[in-house]
C-alpha positions as CSV (number, residue, x, y, z in Angstrom):
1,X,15.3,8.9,-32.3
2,X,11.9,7.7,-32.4
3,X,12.9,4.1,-32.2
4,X,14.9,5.5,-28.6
5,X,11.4,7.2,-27.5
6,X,10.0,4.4,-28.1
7,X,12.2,2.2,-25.9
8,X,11.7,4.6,-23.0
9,X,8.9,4.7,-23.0
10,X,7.7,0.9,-22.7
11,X,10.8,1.3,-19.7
12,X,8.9,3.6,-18.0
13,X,5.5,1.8,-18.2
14,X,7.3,-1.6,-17.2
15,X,8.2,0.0,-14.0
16,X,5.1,-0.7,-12.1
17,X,4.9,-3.8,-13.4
18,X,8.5,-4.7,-12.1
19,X,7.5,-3.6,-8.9
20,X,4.9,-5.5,-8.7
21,X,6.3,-9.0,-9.6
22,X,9.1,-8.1,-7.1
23,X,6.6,-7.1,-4.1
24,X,5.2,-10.6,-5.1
25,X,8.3,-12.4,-4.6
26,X,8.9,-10.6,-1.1
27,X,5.1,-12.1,-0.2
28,X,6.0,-15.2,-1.3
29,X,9.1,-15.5,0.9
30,X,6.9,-14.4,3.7
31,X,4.4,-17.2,3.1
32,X,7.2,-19.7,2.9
33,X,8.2,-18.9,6.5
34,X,4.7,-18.4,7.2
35,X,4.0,-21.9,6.2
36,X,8.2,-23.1,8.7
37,X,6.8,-21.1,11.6
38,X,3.2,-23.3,11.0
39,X,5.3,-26.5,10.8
40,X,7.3,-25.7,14.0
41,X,4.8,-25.1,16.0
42,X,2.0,-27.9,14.6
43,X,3.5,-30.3,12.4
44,X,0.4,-32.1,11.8
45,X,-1.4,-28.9,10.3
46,X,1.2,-28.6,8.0
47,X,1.1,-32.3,7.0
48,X,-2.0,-32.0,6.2
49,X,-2.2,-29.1,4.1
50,X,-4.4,-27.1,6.1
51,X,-4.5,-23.0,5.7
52,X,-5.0,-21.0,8.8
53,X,-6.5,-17.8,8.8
54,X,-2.5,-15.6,8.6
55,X,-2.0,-17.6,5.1
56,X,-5.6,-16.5,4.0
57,X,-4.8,-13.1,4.6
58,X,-1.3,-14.0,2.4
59,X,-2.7,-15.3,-0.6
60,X,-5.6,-12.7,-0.9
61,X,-2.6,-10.0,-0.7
62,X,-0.9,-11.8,-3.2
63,X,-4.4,-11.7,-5.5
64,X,-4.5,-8.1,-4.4
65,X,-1.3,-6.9,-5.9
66,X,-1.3,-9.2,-9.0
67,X,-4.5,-7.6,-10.1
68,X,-3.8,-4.7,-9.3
69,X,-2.7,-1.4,-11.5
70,X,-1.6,0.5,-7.8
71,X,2.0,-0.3,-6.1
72,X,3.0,0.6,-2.7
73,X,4.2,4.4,-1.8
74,X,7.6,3.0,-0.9
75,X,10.1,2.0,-3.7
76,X,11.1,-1.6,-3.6
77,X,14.6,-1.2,-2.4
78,X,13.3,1.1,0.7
79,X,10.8,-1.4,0.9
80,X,13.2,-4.5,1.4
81,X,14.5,-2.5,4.0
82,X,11.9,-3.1,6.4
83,X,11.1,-6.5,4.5
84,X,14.7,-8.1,5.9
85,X,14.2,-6.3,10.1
86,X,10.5,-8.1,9.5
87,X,11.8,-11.1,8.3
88,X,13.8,-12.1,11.0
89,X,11.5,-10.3,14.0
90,X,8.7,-11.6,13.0
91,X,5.8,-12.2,14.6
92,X,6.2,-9.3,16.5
93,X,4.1,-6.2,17.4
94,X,4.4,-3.5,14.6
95,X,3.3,-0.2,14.3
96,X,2.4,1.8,11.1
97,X,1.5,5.5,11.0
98,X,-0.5,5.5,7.9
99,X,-2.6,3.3,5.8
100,X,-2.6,3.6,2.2
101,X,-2.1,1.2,-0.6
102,X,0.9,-0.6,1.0
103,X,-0.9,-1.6,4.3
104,X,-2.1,-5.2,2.8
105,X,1.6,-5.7,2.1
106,X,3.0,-4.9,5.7
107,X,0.4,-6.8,7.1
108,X,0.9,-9.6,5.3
109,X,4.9,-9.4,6.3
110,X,4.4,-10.0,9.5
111,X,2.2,-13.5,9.8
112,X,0.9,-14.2,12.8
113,X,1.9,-10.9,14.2
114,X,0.2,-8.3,15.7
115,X,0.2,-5.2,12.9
116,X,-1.7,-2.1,13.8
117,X,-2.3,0.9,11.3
118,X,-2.9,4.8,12.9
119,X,-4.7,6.7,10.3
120,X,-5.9,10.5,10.2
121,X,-9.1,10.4,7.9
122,X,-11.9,8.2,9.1
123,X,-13.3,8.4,5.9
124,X,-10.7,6.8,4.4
125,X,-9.8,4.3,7.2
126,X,-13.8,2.8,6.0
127,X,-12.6,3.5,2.2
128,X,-9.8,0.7,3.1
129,X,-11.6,-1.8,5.7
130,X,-14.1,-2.3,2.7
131,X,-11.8,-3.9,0.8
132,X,-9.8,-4.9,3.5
133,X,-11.4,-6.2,6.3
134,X,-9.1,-8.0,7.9
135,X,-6.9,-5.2,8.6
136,X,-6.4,-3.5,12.4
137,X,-6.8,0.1,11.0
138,X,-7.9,2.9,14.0
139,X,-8.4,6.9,13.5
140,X,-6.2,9.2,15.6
141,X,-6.3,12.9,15.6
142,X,-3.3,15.0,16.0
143,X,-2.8,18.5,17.8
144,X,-0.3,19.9,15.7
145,X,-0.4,21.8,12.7
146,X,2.9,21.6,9.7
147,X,3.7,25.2,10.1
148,X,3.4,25.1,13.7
149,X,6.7,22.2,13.6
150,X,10.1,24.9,13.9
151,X,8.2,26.9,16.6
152,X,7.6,23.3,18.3
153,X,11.0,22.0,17.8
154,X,12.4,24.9,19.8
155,X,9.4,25.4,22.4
156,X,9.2,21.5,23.8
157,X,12.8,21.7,25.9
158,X,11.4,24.7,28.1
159,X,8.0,21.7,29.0
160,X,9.0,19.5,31.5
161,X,6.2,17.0,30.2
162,X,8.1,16.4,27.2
163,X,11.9,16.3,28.4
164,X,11.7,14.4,31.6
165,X,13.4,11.0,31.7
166,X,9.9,9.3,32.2
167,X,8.2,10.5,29.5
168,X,4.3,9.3,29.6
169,X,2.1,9.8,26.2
170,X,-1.5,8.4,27.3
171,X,-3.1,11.8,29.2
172,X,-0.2,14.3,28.4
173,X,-1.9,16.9,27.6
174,X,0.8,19.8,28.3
175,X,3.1,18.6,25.8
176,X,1.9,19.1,21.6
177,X,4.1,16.6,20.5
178,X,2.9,13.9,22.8
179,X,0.3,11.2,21.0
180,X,-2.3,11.2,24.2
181,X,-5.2,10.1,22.8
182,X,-4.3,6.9,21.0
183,X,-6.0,3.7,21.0
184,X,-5.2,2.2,24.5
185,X,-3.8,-0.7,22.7
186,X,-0.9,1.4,21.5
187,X,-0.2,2.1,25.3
188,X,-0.1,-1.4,26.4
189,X,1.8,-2.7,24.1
190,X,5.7,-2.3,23.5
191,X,6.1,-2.0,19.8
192,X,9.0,-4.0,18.1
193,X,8.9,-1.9,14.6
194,X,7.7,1.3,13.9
195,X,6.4,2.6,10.4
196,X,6.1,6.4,10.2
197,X,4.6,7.4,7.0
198,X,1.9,9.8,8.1
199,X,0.0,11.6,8.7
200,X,-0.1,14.4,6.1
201,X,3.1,16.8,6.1
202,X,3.1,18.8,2.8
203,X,0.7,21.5,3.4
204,X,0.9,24.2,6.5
205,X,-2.7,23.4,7.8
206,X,-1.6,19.1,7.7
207,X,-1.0,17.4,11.1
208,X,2.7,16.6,9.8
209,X,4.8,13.9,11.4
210,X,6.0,16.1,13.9
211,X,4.3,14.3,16.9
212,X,4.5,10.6,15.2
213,X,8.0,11.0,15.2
214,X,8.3,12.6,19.2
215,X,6.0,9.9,20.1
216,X,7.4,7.1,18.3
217,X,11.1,8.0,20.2
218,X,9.2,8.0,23.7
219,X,7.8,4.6,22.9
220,X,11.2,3.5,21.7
221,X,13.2,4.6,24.8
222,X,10.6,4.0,27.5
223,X,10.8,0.0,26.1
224,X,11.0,-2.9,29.3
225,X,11.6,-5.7,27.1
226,X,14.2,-7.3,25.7
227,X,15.7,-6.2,22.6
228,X,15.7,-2.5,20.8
229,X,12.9,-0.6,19.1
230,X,13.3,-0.8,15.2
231,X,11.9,2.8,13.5
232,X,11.7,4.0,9.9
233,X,10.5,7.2,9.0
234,X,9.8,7.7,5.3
235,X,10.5,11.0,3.2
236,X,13.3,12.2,5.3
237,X,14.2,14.1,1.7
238,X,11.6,16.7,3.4
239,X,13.0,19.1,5.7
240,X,10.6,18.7,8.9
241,X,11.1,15.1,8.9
242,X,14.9,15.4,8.9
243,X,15.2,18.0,11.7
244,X,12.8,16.0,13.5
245,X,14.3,12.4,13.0
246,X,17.8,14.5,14.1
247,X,16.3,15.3,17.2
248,X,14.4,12.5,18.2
249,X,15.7,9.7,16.5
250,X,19.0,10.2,17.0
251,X,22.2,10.1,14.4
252,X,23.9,8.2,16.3
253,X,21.0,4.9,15.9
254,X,21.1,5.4,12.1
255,X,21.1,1.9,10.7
256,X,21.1,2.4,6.9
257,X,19.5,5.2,4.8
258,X,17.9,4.3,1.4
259,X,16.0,6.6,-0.7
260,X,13.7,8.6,1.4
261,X,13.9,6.0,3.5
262,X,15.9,6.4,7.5
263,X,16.2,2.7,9.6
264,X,17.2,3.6,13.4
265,X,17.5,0.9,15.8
266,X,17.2,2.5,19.3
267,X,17.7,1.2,22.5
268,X,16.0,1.4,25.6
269,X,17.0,4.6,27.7
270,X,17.9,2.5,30.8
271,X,20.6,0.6,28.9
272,X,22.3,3.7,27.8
273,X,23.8,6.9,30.0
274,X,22.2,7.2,33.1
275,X,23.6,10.7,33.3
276,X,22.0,12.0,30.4
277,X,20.0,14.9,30.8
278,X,16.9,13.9,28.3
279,X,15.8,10.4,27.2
280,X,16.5,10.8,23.6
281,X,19.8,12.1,21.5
């Protein structure tokens, strides 16, 4: 018995360090194609060994994690989820609601990329640039409360503002769930991937994700260019983010589910029923 203990124990404080070594070998994939994408477009850099400033960002990730006794939120096969749509969109504009210990990582998974993070404290949006600098982190505020989300869920058909087929975030003030004081960088961009892991949704008085995940299907739906709008929302085990990902999201765009982990890929609303009476499910 104690010999067993034993054994699961050392198991159990292995994990992280499994984790770690495999978040390592996704980074290093990532600087391989890094390093293709550097050769196709200037074969001479790349014959001469140079490192721009996207492969800087790599390696001091890499150095980040390996020293390192803090993993990433995300388990490692939810994780390679977003890893493998990265992999073959990148560079490409992505999203992230949140910014935590995992933000070095999904920067540094999308090389050359534009990667912006959304974050609720600005305290903690400082705590991070310190050490991470290099980062495009910006502090949004939210107009919802958790315990406010069923009483939303049923109240936002009756608002025009939030059902219309021309749904508009920036200046929408009559409509909670809309995002409409985001950096205007989020508004004039179109967003290829979209991370929603915050803001805060496990205590009544929190934001929750009720508006990130409204806001993140208007983006998604209201897209021009080519292409669909990859989203994962993470701890969908949590009822609010369920009901809301049901609604907004859509069933019916469910890629693959993995942990606490939902993948939608969701088309633009003018390449799907015309008839429809709301841009989303």
């Amino acid at each position: 018995m104690k010999n067993k203990l034993q054994f699961l124990n050392e198991k159990s404080r292995s994990r992280p360090l499994l984790l770690v070594v495999a978040i390592l070998f996704l980074f290093s994939g990532a600087l391989v194609l890094s390093s293709f994408m550097l050769a196709v477009d200037s074969p001479f850099l790349l014959r001469t060994l140079s490192v721009d400033n996207s492969d800087t960002t790599q390696l001091q990730t890499i150095l980040h994690y390996a020293t390192s006794h803090i993993v990433p939120q995300q388990s490692l096969p939810e994780i390679k989820v977003s890893f493998d749509v990265l992999l073959s969109r990148a560079p490409c504009n992505f999203l992230v609601f949140g910014l935590g210990h995992d933000s070095q990582m999904w920067h540094s998974f999308n090389p050359r990329g534009t990667t912006l993070f959304l974050e609720e404290d600005p305290k903690w949006v400082q705590t991070v640039l310190k050490s991470a600098p290099f980062l495009n982190a910006r502090n949004v505020k939210y107009r919802t409360k958790l315990s406010e989300a069923e009483k939303l869920l049923q109240s936002y058909r009756w608002e025009p503002e939030c059902t219309q087929k021309k749904i508009l975030l920036r200046r929408n003030d009559k409509c909670r769930l809309a995002l409409n004081e985001l950096p205007e960088e989020v508004y004039d961009k179109e967003w290829d991937l979209i991370m929603i892991d915050a803001p805060r949704g496990y205590f009544p008085e929190a934001p929750g994700r009720m508006a990130a995940i409204y806001s993140a299907a208007v983006m998604a739906r209201n897209r021009k260019g080519k292409g669909d709008t990859h989203v994962f929302l993470h701890d969908v085990d949590r009822r609010i983010e369920k009901a809301y990902a049901e609604e907004f999201l859509c069933r019916k765009y469910l890629v693959k589910a993995q942990g606490r982990l939902w993948y939608f890929q969701i088309p633009p609303a003018n390449t799907t029923d015309s008839l429809a009476s709301t841009i989303f499910c």
